[in-house]
C-alpha angles and dihedrals in degrees: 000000000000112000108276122223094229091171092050088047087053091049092049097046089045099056089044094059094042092046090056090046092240082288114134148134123261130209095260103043089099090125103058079077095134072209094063098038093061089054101077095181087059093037099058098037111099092207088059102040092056093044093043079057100045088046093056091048101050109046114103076214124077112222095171090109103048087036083050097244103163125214113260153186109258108204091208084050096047089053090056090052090046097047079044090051098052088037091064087033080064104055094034116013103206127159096243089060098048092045084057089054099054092040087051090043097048092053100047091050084052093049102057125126107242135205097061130103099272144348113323136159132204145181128293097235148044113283124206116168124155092274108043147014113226125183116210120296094010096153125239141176101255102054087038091051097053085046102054091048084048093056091042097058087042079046076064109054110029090031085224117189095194083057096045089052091050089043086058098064099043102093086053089074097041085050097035121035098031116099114229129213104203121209119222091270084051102247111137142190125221130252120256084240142352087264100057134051099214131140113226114171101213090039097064089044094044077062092052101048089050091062096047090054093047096047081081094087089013096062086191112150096191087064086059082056093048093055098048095053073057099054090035096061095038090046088051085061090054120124134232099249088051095261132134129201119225089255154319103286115092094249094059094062087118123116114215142177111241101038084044084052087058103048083064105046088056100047087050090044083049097050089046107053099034087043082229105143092173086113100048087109091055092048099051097055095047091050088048086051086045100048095037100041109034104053132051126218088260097058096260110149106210124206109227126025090253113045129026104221124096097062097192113196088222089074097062102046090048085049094061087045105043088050085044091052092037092058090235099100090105089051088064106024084133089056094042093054087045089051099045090039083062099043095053099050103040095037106022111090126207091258090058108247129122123247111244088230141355103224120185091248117010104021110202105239095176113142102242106189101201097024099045111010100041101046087046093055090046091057096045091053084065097039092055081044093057104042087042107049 
């Protein structure tokens, strides 16, 4: 594999997602189709919402335009732009970066979901997946969770008091909206949302970690409990090999790369922050599956633990993040730069932007802005951090 130009990869992703404004379609946005919209039958049929969805996401080819899907702000995108943002502002504080933080800042304060306990953020779009039905801007965890960390890091730098305010409430709606599923020892995981009772493992520990982030201005002991009722019941479902499925239905038996990537992110952040190394074992075997399932000899991230295509962008992001907030960036330096070598020349086009998925035949090169571009620009935040420190 020929040297790769990380730096000139950066540059290009970079003025791609500034020249579109950090507006974009996802893969699931299907249903903001004005088209579709206008056809009630098929709006308000489960069965056509969620193949209207899977259609959109699918296709190599991408339709938004002729259905009438607009390009749009993403609030959890623009909370990997934000975190990516402050993470440049640190090494070199210039005032670009710091306009684009308050610009980033201010939009995502303007884009929360009202009416819950507390601050909480959602998707852009209807979402309807097997589980759950879930109208635009529902909030959920996950989105809620990438956004408080987002707003924290921008706390830091602009010492804003509107921010801190919003930062505040945020664990009300965590602790309070979110529906819980308890173990027999009691332990429990948090919904997705608070429409749905799944039980999503990297959900409930996306809420976890959230809390323990945010004790740092909460000082509230009994959030480090809360979390750890969280880590103790997913790390309960973990397997002997140090997997996780995605979650407890029985179609979501599947063991993947990036969600697996989070898992560990949270239970490392939990034990950080609470100073509660109980779960260490646990850690250790899930960062050894991770490390030793998930990526080939020639830098290629798969997607589940059993087959390589599709090579979802997402993988490989999640991967330079998960070994930055695990403290082991520095341990496989070699592999990340293998990893993110491959990623750039096979998925990285001339205009800049990332490909949604590598396939073994069609590949689906579509320029997702939150999926793809976001999550990109997040990694390499922590990628410049690293190299750099």
């Amino acid at each position: 594999m020929s040297k790769v130009d990380f730096n000139k990869s950066f540059k290009k992703l970079k003025n791609f997602c500034e020249k579109e404004n950090f507006k974009g379609w996802d893969p699931y946005d299907g249903l903001n189709s004005r088209f579709f919209q206008k056809l009630p039958f098929f709006k308000n049929s489960r069965f056509f919402r969620l193949a209207w969805i899977q259609f959109f996401k699918r296709s190599p080819l991408n339709f938004r335009k002729l259905a009438g899907v607009p390009k749009e702000h993403n609030p959890k995108g623009l909370a990997l732009f934000l975190t990516g943002y402050c993470n440049l502002y640190h090494l070199d504080p210039q005032k670009e970066y710091l306009n684009y933080i308050q610009e980033l800042t201010q939009l995502i304060l303007k884009k929360q979901t009202l009416g819950y306990s507390g601050a909480c953020w959602g998707y852009n779009f209807d979402w309807q997946a097997r589980a759950f039905f879930q109208p635009k801007n529902t909030p959920t965890v996950v989105a809620t969770s990438f956004v408080t960390e987002a707003l924290i890091k921008s706390y830091k730098i602009t010492k804003s008091q509107e921010v801190l305010k919003v930062l505040l409430s945020v664990s009300n709606f965590i602790k309070e909206d979110l529906n819980k599923t308890y173990d027999q020892n009691k332990n429990f995981t948090l919904s997705y949302s608070p429409l749905d009772h799944t039980q999503v493992f990297n959900a409930g520990l996306l809420g976890a970690k959230t809390l323990c982030l945010l004790n740092e201005f909460t000082k509230d002991e009994e959030d480090l409990d809360f979390s750890k009722n969280i880590v103790q019941y997913v790390c309960e479902k973990q397997n002997e090999d140090g997997s996780w499925a995605y979650g407890t239905l029985p179609y979501h038996q599947w063991i993947d790369n990036f969600h697996t990537g989070y898992n560990l992110e949270c239970i490392y952040i939990y034990q950080n922050v609470s100073g509660d190394k109980s779960f260490q074992n646990h850690l250790n075997l899930g960062i050894e599956y991770y490390l030793k399932t998930f990526f080939t000899p020639e830098g290629i991230s798969k997607y589940y633990s059993n087959k390589t295509y599709p090579v979802d962008i997402h993988a490989p992001a999640q991967f330079i993040v998960t070994l930055s907030k695990l403290d082991i960036f520095k341990k496989h330096e070699i592999m990340v730069k293998k990893v993110l070598g491959w990623t750039v020349q096979n998925m990285q086009s001339k205009k800049g932007f990332f490909y949604y998925q590598k396939r073994k035949r069609i590949s689906s090169k579509i320029p997702y802005m939150r999926w793809a571009q976001a999550w990109m620009f997040y990694a390499y935040s922590y990628y410049i951090l690293n190299i750099n420190e």
